[in-house]
C-alpha positions in Angstrom: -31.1 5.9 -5.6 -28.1 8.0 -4.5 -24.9 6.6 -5.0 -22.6 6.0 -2.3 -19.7 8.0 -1.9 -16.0 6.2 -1.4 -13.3 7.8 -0.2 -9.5 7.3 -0.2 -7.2 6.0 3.0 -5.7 9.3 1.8 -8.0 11.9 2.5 -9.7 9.9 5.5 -6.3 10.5 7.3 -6.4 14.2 6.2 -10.0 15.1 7.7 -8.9 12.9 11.1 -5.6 14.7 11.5 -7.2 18.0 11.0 -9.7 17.1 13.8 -6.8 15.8 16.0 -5.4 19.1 15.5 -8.1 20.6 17.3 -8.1 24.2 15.6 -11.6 23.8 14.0 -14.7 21.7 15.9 -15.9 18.4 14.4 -18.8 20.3 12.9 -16.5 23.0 11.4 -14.7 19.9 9.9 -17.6 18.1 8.7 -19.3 20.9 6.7 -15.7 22.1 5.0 -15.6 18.7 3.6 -19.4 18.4 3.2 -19.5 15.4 5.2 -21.3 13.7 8.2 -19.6 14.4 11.8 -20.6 11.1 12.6 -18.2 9.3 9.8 -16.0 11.6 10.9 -16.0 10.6 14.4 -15.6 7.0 13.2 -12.8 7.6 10.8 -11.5 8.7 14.0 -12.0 6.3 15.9 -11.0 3.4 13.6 -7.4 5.4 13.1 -7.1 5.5 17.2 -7.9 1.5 16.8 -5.3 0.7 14.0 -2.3 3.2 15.6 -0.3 1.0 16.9 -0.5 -1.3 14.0 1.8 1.3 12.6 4.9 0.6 14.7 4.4 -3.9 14.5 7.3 -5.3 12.5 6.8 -7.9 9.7 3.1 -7.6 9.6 3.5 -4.5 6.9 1.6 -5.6 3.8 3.7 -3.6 1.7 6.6 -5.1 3.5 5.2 -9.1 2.2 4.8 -7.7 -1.0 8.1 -6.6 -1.7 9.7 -9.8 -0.4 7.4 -11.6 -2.6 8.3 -9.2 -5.6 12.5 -10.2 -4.6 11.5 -13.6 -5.0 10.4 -13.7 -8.2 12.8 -11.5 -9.6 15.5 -13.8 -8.2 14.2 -16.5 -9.5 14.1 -14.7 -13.0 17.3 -13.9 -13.0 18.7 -17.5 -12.3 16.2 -18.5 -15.0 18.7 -15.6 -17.3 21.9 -17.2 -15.9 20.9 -20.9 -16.4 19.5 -20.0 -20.4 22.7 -18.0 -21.3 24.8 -21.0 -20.2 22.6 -23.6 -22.5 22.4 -21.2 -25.2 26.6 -20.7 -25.4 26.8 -24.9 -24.9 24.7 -25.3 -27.5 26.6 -22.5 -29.7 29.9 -24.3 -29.5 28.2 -27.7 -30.1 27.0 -26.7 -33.1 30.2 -24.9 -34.1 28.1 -21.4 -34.6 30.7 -20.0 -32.2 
């Protein structure tokens, strides 16, 4: 049984921008990359679909990561602060200071 092949977002949005380009015919396209015109055509029309996803504000995943990630590192540096101040009180309590 053949394995099936898996390809990245990355060169998905190659082979549909070079067929949106129109210089070379879908079949032209297909056998460069040794793939099936039909995928292709889907790849296509998938990105077509998801376009204007591009341009929505808040929804970008990358963009709800990255407020996640300020969070935590927020928090984690309060966390620092609050140590350092218990660590110097308990440094002149125990006269070490």
């Amino acid at each position: 049984m053949e394995k099936r092949n898996r390809y990245t977002p990355e060169f998905k949005t190659k082979v549909v921008l070079e067929v949106m380009r129109e210089e070379h015919t879908l079949n032209e396209i297909a056998a460069k990359y040794e793939l099936n015109p039909v995928m292709i055509s889907r790849w296509k029309a998938e990105f077509l679909e998801r376009a204007s996803l591009v341009f929505e504000k808040g929804s970008n995943e990358a963009e709800k990561i990255r407020k996640e990630y300020e969070s935590k590192q927020e928090h984690l540096e309060k966390l620092v602060g609050q140590l350092t101040i218990e660590i110097d009180w308990l440094k002149n309590k125990s006269g070490l200071k």
